[in-house]
N, C-alpha and C positions, 0 to 999 in steps of 0.2 A: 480575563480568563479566555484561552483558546476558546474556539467555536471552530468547528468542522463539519462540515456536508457533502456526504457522496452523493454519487450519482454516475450515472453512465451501464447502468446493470441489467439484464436481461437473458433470454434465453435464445438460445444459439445452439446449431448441431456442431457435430464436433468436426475440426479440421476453420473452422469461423472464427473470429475474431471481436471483441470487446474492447473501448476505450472507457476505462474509469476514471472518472473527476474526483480530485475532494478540493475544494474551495477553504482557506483557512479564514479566518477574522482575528482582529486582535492577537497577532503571531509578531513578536518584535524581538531584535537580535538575532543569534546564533540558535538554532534546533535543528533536531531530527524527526525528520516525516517514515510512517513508517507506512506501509498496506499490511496488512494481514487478513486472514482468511479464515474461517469455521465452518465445517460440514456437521450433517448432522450427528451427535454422537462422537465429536471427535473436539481434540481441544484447540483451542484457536493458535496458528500457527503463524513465523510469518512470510512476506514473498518476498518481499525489499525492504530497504532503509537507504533514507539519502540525508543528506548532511546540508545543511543553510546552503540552498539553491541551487542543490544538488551538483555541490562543490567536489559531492563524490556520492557513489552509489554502491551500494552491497546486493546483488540477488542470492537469497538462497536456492541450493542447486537447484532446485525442479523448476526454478523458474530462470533460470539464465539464460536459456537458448530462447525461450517463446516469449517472455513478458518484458515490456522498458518501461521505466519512466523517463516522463518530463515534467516542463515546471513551465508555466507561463506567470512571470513574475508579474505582470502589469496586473493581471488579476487574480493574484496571489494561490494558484490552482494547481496542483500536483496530480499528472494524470500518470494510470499504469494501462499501457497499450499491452493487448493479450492476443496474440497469435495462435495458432495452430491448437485452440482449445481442445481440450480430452473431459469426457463424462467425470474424471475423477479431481477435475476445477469443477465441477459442483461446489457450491459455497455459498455464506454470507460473507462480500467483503467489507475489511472494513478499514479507514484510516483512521492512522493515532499518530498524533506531536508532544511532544514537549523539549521543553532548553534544553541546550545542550552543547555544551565546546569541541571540538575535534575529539580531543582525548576522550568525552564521555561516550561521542561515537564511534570512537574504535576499541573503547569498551565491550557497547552492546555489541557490535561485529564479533568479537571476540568471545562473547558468552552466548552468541548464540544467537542473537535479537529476540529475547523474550515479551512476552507481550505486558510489559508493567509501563505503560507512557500514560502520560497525566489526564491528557486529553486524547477521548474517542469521536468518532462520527455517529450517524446511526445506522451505517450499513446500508449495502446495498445487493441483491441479491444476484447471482450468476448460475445461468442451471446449461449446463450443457448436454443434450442428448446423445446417442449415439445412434 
């Protein structure tokens, strides 16, 4: 079974920048890594989706200009670099994987990337002031 752990999370004024980790274990084949986010009162949502080593990547719009990912495959670790933060990235975030072939990822692109993947992390938290 997947296992995932974030990290990289904290508090920051806005216009500052965040680097989030999630670290995979037992991730073998083809999947999709996703980030996602929940504030409070709000439903969890998501910021990206990348594809087995991030052979391709999807932002949703609010994050395309400010947030990337990458992937350091040696330590099997998907980070989302966060730029020019605003108070309303307030959030828990969080990574989720599970298998998945191309097509099942340009599925999820296609529907939206809802937050149904098999395996979560336990979150980590981002508070941005203003």
């Amino acid at each position: 079974q997947v296992h995932l752990v974030e990290s990289g999370g904290g508090s920051v004024q806005a216009g500052g920048s965040l680097r989030l980790s999630c670290t995979a274990s037992d991730i073998y084949g083809d999947y999709c890594m996703g980030w996602f986010r929940q504030a409070p009162g709000k439903e969890r949502e998501a910021v990206a989706i990348a594809y087995t080593g991030i052979r391709d990547i999807y932002y949703i719009n609010s994050a395309e200009a400010r947030f990337t990912i990458s992937q350091d495959n040696v330590k099997n670790t998907l980070y989302l670099q966060m730029n020019s933060l605003k108070p309303e990235d307030t959030a828990m975030y969080y990574c989720a994987a599970d298998p998945c072939y191309y097509s099942d990822y340009l599925k999820r692109v296609a529907g939206g990337v809802r937050p149904d993947f098999g395996a979560w992390g336990q979150g980590t938290q981002v508070t941005v002031s203003s």
